[in-house]
Each structure stands twice: as C-alpha cells, then as structure tokens.
Jmol script that loads the backbone (N, CA, C; Angstrom):
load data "model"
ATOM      1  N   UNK A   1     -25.996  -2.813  19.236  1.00  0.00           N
ATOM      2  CA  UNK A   1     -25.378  -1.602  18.746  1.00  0.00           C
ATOM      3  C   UNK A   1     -25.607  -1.477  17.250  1.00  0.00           C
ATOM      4  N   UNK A   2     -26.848  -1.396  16.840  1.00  0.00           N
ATOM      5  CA  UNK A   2     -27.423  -1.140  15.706  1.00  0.00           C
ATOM      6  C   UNK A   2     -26.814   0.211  14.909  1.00  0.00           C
ATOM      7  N   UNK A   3     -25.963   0.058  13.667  1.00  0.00           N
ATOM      8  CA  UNK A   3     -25.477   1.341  13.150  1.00  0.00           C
ATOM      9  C   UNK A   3     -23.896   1.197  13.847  1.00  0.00           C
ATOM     10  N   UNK A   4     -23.448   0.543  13.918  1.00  0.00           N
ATOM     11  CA  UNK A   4     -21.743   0.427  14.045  1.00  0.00           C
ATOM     12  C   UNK A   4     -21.109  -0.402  13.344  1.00  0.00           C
ATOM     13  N   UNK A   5     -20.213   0.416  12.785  1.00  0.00           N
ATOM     14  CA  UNK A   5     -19.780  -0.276  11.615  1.00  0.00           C
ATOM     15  C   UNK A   5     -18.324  -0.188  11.859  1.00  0.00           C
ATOM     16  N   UNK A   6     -16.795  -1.041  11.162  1.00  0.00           N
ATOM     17  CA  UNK A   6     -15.726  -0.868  11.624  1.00  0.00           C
ATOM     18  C   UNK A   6     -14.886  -1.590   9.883  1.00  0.00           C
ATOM     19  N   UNK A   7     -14.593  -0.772   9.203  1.00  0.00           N
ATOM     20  CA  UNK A   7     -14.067  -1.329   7.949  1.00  0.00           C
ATOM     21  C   UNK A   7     -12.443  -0.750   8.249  1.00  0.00           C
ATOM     22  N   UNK A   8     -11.743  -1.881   7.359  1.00  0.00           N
ATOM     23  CA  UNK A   8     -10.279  -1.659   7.418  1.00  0.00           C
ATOM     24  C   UNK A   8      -9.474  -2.545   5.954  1.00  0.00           C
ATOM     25  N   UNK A   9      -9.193  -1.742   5.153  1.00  0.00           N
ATOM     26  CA  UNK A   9      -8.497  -2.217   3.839  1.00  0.00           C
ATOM     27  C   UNK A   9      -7.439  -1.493   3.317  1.00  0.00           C
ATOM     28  N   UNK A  10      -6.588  -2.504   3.303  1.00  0.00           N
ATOM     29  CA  UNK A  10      -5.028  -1.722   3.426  1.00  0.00           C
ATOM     30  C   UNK A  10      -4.190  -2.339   1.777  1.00  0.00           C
ATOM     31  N   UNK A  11      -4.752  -1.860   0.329  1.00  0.00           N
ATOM     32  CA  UNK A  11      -4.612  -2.748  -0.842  1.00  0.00           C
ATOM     33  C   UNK A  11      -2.912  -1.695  -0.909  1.00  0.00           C
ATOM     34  N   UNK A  12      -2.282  -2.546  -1.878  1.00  0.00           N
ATOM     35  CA  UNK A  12      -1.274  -2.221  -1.782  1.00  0.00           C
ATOM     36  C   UNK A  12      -0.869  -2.384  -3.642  1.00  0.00           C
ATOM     37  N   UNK A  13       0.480  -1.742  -4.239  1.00  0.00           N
ATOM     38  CA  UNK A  13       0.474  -1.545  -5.597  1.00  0.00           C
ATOM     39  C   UNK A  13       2.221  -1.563  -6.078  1.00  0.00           C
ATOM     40  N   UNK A  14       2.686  -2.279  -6.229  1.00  0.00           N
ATOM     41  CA  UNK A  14       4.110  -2.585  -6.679  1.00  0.00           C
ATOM     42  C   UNK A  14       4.672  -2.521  -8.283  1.00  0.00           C
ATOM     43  N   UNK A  15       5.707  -1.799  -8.699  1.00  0.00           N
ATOM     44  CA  UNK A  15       6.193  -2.087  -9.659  1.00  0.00           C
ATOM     45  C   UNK A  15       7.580  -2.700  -9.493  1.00  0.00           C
ATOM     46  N   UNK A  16       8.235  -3.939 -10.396  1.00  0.00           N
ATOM     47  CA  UNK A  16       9.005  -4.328  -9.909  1.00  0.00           C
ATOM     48  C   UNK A  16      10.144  -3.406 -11.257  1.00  0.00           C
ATOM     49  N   UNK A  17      10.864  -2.671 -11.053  1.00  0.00           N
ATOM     50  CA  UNK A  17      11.684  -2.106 -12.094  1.00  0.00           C
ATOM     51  C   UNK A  17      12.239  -2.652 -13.072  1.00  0.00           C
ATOM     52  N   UNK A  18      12.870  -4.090 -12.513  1.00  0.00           N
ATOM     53  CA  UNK A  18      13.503  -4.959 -13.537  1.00  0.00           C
ATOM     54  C   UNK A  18      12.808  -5.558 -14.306  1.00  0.00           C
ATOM     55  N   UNK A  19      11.567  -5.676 -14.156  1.00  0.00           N
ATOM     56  CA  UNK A  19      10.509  -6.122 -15.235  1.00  0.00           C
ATOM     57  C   UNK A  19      10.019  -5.038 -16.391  1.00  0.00           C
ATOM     58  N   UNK A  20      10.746  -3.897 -16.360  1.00  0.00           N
ATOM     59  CA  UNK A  20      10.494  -3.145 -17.524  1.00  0.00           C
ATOM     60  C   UNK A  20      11.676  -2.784 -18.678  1.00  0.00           C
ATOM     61  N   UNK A  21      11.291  -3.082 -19.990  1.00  0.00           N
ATOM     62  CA  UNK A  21      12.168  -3.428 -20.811  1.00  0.00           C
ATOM     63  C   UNK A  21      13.583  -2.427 -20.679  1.00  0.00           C
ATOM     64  N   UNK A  22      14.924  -2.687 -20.966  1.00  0.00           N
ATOM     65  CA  UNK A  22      15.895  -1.796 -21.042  1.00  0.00           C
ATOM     66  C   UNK A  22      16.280  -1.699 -19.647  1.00  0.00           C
ATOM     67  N   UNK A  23      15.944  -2.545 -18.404  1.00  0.00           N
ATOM     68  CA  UNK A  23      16.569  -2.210 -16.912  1.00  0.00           C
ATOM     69  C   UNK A  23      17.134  -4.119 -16.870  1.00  0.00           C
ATOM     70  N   UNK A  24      17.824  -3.697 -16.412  1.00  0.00           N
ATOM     71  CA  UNK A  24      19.346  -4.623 -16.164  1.00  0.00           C
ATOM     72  C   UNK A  24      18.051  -5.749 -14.621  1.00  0.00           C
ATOM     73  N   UNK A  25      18.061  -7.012 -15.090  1.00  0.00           N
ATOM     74  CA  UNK A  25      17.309  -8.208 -14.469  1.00  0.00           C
ATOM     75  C   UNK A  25      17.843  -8.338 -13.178  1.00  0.00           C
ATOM     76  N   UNK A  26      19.387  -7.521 -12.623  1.00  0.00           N
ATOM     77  CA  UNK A  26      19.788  -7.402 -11.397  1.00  0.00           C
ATOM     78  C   UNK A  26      19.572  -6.598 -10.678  1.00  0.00           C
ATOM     79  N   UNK A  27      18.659  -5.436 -11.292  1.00  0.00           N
ATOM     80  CA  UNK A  27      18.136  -4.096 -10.696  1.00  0.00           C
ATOM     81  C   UNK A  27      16.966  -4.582  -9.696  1.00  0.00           C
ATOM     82  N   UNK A  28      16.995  -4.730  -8.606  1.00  0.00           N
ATOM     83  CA  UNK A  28      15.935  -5.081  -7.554  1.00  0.00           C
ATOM     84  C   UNK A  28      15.325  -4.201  -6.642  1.00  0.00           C
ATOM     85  N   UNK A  29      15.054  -3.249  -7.333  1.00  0.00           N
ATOM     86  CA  UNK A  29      14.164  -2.123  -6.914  1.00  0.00           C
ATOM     87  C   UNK A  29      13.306  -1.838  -7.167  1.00  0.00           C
ATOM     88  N   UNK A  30      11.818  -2.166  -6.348  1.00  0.00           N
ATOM     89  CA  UNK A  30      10.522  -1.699  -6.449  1.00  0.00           C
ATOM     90  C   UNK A  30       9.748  -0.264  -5.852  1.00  0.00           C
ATOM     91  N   UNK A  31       8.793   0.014  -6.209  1.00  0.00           N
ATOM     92  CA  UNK A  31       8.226   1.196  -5.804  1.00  0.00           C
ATOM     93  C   UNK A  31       6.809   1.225  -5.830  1.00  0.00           C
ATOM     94  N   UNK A  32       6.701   1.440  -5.219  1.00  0.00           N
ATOM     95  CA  UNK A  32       4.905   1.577  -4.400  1.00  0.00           C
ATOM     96  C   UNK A  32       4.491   2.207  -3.745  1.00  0.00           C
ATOM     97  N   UNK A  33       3.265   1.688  -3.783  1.00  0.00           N
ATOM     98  CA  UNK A  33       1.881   2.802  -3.091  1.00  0.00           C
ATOM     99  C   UNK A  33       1.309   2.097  -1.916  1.00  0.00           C
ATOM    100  N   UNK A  34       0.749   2.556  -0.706  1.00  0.00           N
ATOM    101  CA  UNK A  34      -0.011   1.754   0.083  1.00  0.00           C
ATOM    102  C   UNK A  34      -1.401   3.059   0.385  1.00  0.00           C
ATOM    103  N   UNK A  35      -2.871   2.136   0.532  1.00  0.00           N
ATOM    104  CA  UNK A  35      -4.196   3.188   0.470  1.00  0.00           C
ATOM    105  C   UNK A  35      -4.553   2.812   1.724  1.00  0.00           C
ATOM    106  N   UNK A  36      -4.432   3.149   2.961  1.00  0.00           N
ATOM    107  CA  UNK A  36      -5.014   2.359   4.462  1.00  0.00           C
ATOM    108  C   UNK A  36      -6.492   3.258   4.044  1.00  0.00           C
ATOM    109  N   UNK A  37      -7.868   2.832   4.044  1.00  0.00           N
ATOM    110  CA  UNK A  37      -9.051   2.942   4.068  1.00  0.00           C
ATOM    111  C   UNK A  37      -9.684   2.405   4.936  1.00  0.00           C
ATOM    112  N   UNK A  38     -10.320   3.266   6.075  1.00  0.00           N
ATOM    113  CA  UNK A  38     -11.209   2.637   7.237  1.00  0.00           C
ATOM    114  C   UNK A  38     -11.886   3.635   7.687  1.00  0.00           C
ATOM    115  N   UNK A  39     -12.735   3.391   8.298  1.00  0.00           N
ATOM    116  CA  UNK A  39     -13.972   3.480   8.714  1.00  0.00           C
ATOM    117  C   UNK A  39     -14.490   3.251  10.017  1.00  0.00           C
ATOM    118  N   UNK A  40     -14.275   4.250  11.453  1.00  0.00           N
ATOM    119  CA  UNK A  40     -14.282   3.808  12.200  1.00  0.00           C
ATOM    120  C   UNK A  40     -13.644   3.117  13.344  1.00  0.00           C
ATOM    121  N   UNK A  41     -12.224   3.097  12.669  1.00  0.00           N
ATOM    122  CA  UNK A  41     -11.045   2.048  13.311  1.00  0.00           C
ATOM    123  C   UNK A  41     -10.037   2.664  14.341  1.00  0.00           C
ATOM    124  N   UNK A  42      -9.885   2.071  15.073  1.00  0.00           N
ATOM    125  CA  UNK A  42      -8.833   2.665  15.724  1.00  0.00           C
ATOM    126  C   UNK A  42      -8.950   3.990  16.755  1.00  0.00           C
ATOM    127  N   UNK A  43      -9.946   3.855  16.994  1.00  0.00           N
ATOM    128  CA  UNK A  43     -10.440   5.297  17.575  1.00  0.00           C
ATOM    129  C   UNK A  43     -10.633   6.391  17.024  1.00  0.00           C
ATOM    130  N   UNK A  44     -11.074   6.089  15.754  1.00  0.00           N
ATOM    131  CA  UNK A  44     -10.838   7.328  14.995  1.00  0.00           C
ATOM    132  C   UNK A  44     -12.612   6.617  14.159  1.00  0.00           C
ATOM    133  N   UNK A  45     -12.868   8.212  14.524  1.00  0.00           N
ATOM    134  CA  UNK A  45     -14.954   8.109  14.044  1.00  0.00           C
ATOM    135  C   UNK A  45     -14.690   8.672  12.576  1.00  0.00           C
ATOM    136  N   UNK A  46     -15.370   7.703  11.337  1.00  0.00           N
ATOM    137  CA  UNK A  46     -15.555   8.414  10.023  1.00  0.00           C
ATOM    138  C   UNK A  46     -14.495   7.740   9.525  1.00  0.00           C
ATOM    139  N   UNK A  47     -14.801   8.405   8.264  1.00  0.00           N
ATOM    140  CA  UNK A  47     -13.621   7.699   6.931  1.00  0.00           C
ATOM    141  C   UNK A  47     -12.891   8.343   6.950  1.00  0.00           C
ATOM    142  N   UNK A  48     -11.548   7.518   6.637  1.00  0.00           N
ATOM    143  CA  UNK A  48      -9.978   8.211   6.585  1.00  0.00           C
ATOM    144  C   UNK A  48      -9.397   7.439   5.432  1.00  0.00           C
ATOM    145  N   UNK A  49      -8.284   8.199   4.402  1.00  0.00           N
ATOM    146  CA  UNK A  49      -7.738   7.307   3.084  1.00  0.00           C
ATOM    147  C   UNK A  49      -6.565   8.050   3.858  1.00  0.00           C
ATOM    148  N   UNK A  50      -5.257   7.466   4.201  1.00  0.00           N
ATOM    149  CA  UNK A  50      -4.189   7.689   4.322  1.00  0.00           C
ATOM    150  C   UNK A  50      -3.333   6.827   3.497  1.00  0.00           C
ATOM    151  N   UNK A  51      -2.875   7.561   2.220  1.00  0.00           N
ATOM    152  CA  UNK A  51      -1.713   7.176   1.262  1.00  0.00           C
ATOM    153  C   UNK A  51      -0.098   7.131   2.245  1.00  0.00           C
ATOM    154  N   UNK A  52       0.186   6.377   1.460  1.00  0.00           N
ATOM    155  CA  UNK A  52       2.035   5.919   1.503  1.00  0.00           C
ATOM    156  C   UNK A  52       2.970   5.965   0.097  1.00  0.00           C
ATOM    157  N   UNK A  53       3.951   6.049   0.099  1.00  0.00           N
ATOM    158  CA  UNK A  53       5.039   5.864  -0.638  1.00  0.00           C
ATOM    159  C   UNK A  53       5.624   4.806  -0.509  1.00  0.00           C
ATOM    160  N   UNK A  54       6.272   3.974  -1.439  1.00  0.00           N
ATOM    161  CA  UNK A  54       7.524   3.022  -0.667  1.00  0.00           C
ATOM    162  C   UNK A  54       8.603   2.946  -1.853  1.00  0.00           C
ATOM    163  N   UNK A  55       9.630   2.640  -1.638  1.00  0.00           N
ATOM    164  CA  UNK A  55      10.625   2.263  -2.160  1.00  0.00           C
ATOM    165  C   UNK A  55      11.322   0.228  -1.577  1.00  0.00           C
ATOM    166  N   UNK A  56      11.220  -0.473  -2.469  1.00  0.00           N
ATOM    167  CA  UNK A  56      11.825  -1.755  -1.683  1.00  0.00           C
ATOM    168  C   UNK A  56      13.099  -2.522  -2.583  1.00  0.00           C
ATOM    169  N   UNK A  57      14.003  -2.671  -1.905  1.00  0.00           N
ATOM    170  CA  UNK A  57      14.658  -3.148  -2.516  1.00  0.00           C
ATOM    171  C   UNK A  57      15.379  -4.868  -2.153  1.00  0.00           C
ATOM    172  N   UNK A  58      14.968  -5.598  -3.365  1.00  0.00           N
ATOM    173  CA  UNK A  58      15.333  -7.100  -2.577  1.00  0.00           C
ATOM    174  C   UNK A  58      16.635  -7.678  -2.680  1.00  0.00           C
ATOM    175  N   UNK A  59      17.089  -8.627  -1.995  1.00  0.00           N
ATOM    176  CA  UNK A  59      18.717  -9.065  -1.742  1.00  0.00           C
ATOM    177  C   UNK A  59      18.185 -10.094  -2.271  1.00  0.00           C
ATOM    178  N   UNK A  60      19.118 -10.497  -3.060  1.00  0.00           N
ATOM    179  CA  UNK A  60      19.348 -12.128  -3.566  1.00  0.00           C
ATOM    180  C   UNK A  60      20.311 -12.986  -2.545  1.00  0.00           C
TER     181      UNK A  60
END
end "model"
wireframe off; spacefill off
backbone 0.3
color backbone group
C-alpha cells in the first residue's frame, strides 16, 4: 500500500498561573491549549488541526 500514510500529534501548552509574579503560590489554576494534528486517522482522509481550550485546576 504504497502512498498511505497515518500521522497523529496531539502537543499540548500550559500556563501554570501561580508562577506569574503578583498571583498568590496557592492559586492552582492552569490554562491551556491542546492542537490534535493528523493525517489520515481515524477514518477521516486528509489533514485535520482540531484546537481545544482547557482550564485545570490542581488539589493539594
């Protein structure tokens, strides 16, 4: 099957809030991006970039 190709990269991008100066070190709320990029995958022919949002927040 010469000419089939199947790519899948799912990079991902976090800011952690409390790491920016003037936010309180107990503030545990991050926010991000996710880029799913593939090619072929999933039953689906051709390139697709489907973006995300996120919000995460961690428990101590």
């Amino acid at each position: 099957m010469h000419g089939n190709f199947i790519f899948l990269t799912e990079p991902q991008f976090w800011v952690n809030l409390n790491k920016i100066k003037g936010v309180d070190d107990h503030f545990n709320l991050s926010v991000g991006s996710e880029v799913e990029l593939s090619h072929n995958f999933g039953g689906r022919n051709g390139f697709y970039a489907i973006p995300t949002l996120a919000v995460k927040w961690t428990f101590d």
